[in-house]
C-alpha positions, 0 to 999 in steps of 0.5 A: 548734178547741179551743173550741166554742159555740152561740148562742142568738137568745134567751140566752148562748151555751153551750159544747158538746163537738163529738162527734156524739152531742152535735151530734145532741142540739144540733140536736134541742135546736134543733128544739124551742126554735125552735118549729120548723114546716114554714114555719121550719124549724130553724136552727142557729149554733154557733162555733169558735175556738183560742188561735192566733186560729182562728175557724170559724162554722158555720150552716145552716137546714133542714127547713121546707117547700121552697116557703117555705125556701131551705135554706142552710149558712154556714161562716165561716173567720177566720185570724191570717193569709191561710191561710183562703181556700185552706182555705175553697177546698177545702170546697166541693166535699165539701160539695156531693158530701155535701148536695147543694145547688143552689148554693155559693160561696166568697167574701170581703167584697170579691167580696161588694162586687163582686156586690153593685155588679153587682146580686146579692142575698142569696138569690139563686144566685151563685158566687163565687171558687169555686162550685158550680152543681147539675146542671141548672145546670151544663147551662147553663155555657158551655165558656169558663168552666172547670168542675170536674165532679163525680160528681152533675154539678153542677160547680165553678168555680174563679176568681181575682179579683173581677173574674173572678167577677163577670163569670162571674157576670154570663154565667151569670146572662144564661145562665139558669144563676143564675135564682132557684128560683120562689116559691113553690118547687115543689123545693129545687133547679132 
């Protein structure tokens, strides 16, 4: 990415240098604009793109108190052409093993659509044509679903089409392994 910004929920968008230093400064500049608190916690957008029609989001929320806040982070990838699912494909994983989240999904509008026909609601775990499932539910994925294990025991999957995530979808979530966290949360994780 040759060019990189942050927005605002309040004003423009303003142009930043993706160095660590400057990201740290960003989300502490964040952290205070947003009034932040135990209940909102902080959030933060900021947006990557190139000449060659490269287009990279990324946004998260965290901090906040774990029984009002689900904690998420969004990578958003847009390519000139197919290359961006393959790419997105292989983020997973690392950023699993680095945050250690509950749940992941790579996924695309169309098996967005599709979980969303099968009864899925943003917020809730799903995966998609790749997904991440914490330990505790990887404990519950069946055999017949090939699962990638990782070091912390959490697994991933790894599926084709939108018919194949939903219906893994559809198995897990009849297994217990998709259940949301209970509001209010008592932990970040199942």
């Amino acid at each position: 990415m040759t060019s990189w910004s942050q927005v605002h929920p309040d004003r423009p968008a303003t142009t930043i240098d993706p160095d660590l230093d400057t990201l740290l400064r960003v989300l502490e500049t964040a952290r205070q604009d947003a009034d932040w608190s135990d209940r909102t916690g902080t959030g933060l957008r900021l947006i990557g793109t190139d000449p060659a029609g490269w287009r990279l989001e990324l946004s998260g929320l965290a901090g906040g108190s774990p029984e009002v806040l689900l904690q998420s982070f969004v990578i958003t990838v847009e390519a000139p052409d197919d290359r961006a699912a393959g790419l997105a494909d292989d983020w997973l994983a690392p950023l699993a093993s680095s945050w250690d989240p509950d749940f992941g999904d790579v996924t695309d509008d169309d098996v967005l659509d599709a979980l969303e026909d099968a009864g899925w609601s943003v917020g809730d775990p799903v995966i998609g044509r790749v997904g991440y499932l914490s330990p505790s539910r990887a404990a519950l994925v069946p055999d017949a679903l090939s699962a990638e294990s990782l070091p912390d025991g959490g697994v991933v999957l790894r599926l084709t089409d939108a018919t194949a995530v939903v219906d893994a979808y559809q198995r897990l979530r009849d297994l217990g392994a998709l259940d949301p966290l209970p509001r209010p949360m008592t932990r970040a994780r199942l």
